[in-house]
VODRENDO-10451 format. One record per residue: x, y, z of N, C-alpha, C in turn; residue in one letter. Coordinates in steps of 0.02 Angstrom, whole numbers, padded with zeros to 5 digits, always signed. Example, Ala and Ser with C-alpha at 12.3 -4.5 7.8 and 13.67 -1.06 7.14 Angstrom:
BEGIN
+00660-00284+00390+00615-00225+00390+00660-00165+00390A +00642-00112+00354+00684-00053+00357+00645+00002+00394S 
! end
This chain:
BEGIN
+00042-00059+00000+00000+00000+00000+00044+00062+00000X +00017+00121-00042+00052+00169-00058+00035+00231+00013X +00064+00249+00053+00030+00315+00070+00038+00385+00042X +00005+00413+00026-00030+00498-00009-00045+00538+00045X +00003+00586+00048-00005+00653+00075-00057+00687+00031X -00090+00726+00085-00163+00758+00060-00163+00791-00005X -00114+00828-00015-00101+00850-00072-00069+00816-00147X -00057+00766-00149-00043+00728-00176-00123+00683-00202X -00168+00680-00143-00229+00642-00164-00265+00702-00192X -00246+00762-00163-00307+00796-00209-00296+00797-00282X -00232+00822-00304-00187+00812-00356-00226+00737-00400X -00197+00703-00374-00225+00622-00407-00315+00647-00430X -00333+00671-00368-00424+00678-00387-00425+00723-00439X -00389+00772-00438-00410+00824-00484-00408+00817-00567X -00343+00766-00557-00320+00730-00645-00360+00670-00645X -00417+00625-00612-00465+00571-00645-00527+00616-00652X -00535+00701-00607-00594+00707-00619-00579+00751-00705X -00531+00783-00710-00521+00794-00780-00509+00748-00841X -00482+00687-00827-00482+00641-00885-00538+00608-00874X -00603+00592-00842-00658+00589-00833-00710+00644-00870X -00691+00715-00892-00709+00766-00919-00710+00763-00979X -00660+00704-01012-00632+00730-01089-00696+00685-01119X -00716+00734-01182-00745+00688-01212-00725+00651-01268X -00761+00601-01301-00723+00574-01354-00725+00621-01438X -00782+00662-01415-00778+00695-01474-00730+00763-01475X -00715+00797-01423-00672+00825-01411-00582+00782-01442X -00580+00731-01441-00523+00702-01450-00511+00678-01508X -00576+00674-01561-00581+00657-01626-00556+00710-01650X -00597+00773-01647-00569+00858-01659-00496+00869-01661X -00457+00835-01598-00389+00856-01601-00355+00822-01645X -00350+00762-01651-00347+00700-01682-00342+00731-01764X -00407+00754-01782-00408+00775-01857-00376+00844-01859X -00366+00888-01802-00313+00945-01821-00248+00945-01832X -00216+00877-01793-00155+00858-01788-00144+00839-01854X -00165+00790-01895-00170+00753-01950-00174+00813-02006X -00209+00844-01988-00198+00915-02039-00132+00927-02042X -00112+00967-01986-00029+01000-01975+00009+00934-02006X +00002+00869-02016+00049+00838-02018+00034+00814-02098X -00004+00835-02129+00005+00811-02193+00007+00904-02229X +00021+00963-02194+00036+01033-02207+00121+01045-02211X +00146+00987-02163+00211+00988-02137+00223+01024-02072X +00164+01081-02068+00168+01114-02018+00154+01098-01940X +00186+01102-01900+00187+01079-01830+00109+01113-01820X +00095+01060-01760+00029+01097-01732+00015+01154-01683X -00013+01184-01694-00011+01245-01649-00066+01223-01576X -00016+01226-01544-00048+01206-01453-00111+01247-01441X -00122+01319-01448-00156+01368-01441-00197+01382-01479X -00200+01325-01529-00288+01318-01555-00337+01293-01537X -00380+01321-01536-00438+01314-01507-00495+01259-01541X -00506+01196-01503-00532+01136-01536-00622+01150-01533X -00651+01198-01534-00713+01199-01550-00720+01242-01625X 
! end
């Protein structure tokens, strides 16, 4: 058994309640932006906005 300082479990909670958040269509979106940049040559830009 592992022990977790409080902050460490909130931490842990806070990243399943956000990968619990993602949706799958949200991830298709990125998925097909990436695939863009990569058949553009051009790297993907982090700071685009997937809606």
């Amino acid at each position: 058994m592992v022990v977790s300082s409080d902050d460490e479990v909130a931490l842990i909670r806070a990243l399943l309640r956000a990968v619990r958040a993602i949706k799958v269509q949200d991830i298709d979106k990125a998925l097909v932006i990436l695939a863009k940049g990569e058949k553009q040559g051009t790297p993907p830009n982090p700071a685009a906005r997937l809606d």
